[in-house]
MINU-575447 format. One record per residue (C-alpha): residue number from 1; x, z, y. Coordinates in steps of 0.02 Angstrom, whole numbers. Layout:
BEGIN
<node><i>NUM</i><c1>X</c1><c3>Z</c3><c2>Y</c2></node>
...
END
This chain:
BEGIN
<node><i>1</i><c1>4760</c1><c3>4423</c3><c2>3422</c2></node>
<node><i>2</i><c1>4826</c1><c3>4532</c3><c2>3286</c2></node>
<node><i>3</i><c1>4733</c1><c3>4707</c3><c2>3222</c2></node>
<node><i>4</i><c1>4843</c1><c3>4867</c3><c2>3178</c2></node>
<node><i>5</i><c1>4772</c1><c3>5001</c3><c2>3084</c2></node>
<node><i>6</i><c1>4863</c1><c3>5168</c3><c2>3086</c2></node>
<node><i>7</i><c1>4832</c1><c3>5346</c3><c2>3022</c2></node>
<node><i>8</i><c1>4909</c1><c3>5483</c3><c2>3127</c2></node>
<node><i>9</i><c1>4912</c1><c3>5668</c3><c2>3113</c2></node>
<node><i>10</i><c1>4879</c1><c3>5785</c3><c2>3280</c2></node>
<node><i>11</i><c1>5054</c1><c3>5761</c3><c2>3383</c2></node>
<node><i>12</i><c1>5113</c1><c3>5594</c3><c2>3325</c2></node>
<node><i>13</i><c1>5107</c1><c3>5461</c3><c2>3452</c2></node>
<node><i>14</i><c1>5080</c1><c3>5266</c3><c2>3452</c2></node>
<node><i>15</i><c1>5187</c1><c3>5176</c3><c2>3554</c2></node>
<node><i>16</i><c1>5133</c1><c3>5014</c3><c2>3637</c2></node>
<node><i>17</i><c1>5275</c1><c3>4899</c3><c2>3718</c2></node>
<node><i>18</i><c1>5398</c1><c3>5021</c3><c2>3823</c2></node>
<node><i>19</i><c1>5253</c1><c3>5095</c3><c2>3951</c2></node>
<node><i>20</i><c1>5126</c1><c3>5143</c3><c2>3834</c2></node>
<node><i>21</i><c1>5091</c1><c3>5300</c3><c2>3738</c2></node>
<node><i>22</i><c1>4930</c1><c3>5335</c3><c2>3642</c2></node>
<node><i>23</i><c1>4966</c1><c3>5546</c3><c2>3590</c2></node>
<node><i>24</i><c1>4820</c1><c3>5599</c3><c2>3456</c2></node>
<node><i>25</i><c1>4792</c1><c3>5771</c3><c2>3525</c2></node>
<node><i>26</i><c1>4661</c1><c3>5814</c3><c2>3386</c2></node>
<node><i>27</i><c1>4493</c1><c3>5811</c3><c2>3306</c2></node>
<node><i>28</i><c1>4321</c1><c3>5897</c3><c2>3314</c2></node>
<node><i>29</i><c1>4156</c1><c3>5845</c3><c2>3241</c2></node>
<node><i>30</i><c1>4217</c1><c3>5689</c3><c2>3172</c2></node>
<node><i>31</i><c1>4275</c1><c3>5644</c3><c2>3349</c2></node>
<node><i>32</i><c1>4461</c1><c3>5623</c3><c2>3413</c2></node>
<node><i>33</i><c1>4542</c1><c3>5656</c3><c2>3576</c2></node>
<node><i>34</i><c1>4690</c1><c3>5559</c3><c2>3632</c2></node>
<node><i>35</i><c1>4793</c1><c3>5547</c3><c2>3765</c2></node>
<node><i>36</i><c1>4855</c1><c3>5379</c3><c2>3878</c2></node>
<node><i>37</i><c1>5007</c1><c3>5382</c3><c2>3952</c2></node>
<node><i>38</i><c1>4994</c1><c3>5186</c3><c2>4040</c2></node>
<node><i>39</i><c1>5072</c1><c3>5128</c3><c2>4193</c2></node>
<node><i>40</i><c1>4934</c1><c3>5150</c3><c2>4345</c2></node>
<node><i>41</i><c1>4939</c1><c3>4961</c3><c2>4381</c2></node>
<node><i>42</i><c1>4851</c1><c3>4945</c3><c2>4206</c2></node>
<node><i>43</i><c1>4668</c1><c3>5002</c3><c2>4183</c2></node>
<node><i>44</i><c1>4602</c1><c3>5104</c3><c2>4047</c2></node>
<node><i>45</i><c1>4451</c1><c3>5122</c3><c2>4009</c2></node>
<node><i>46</i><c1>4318</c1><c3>5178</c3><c2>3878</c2></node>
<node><i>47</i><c1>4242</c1><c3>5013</c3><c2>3784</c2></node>
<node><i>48</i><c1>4071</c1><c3>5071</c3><c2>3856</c2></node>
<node><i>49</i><c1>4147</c1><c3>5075</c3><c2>4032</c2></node>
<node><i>50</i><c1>4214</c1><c3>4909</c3><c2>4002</c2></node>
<node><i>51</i><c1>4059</c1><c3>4831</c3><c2>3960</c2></node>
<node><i>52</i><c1>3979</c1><c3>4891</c3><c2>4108</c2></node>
<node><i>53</i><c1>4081</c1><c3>4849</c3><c2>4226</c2></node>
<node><i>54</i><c1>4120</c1><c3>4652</c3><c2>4160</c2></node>
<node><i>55</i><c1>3892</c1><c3>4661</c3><c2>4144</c2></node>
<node><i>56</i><c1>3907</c1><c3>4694</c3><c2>4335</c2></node>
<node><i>57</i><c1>4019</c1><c3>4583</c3><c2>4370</c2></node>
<node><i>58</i><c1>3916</c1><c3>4445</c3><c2>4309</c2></node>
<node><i>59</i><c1>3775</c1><c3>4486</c3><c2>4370</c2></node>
<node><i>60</i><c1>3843</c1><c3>4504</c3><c2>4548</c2></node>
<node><i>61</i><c1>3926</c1><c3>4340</c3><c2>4499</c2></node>
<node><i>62</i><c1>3733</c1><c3>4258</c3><c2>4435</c2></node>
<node><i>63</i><c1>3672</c1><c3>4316</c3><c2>4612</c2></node>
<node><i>64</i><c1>3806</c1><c3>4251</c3><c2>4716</c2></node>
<node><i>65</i><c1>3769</c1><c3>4070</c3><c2>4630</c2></node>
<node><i>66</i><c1>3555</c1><c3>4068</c3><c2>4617</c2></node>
<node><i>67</i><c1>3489</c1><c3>3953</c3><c2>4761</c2></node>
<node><i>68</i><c1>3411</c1><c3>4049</c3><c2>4880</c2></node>
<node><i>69</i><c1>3223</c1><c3>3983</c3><c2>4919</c2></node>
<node><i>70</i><c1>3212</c1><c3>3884</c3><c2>5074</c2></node>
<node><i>71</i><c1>3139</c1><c3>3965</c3><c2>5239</c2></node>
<node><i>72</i><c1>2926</c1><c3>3958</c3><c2>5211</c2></node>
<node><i>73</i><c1>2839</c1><c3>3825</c3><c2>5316</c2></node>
<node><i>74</i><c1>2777</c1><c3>3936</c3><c2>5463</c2></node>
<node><i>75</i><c1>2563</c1><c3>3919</c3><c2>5442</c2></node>
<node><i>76</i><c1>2489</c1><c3>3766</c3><c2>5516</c2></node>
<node><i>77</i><c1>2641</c1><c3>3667</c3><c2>5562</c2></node>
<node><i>78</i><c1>2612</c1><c3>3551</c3><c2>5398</c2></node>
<node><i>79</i><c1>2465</c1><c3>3437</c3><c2>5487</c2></node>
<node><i>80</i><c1>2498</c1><c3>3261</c3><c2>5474</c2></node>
<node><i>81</i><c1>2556</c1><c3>3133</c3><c2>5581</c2></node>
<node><i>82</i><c1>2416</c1><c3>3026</c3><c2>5635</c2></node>
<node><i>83</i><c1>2257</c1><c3>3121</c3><c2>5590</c2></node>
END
């Protein structure tokens, strides 16, 4: 996977295959604000979101897959045979 790094001025755009375009719409504090123009079959999201969601997803995954303990012995039905 490649890595682009661009510099862009408040109203240039960055163009990603023919459906997506990143518009810088400025900057305040050190902070920028963009906008996505993406087909809405394609998710965006913030990389914080992201990581959320895909730690959810694994841990619904991690529960879906632990072994459930077996049903407890009900109380004195584990005499032995014989005594």
């Amino acid at each position: 996977m490649g890595n682009l790094v661009l510099s862009r001025k408040r109203g240039e755009e960055i163009c990603i295959g023919s459906d997506i375009v990143i518009t810088i719409l400025g900057t305040l504090k050190g902070k920028v604000s963009v906008s996505i123009r993406a087909p809405d079959s394609l998710r965006v999201d913030r990389g914080e979101i992201r990581k959320k969601k895909l730690a959810d997803v694994q841990e619904a995954w991690k529960e879906a897959w632990t072994p459930k303990p077996s049903v407890a012995i009900a109380a004195g039905s584990t005499s032995r045979k014989g005594t």
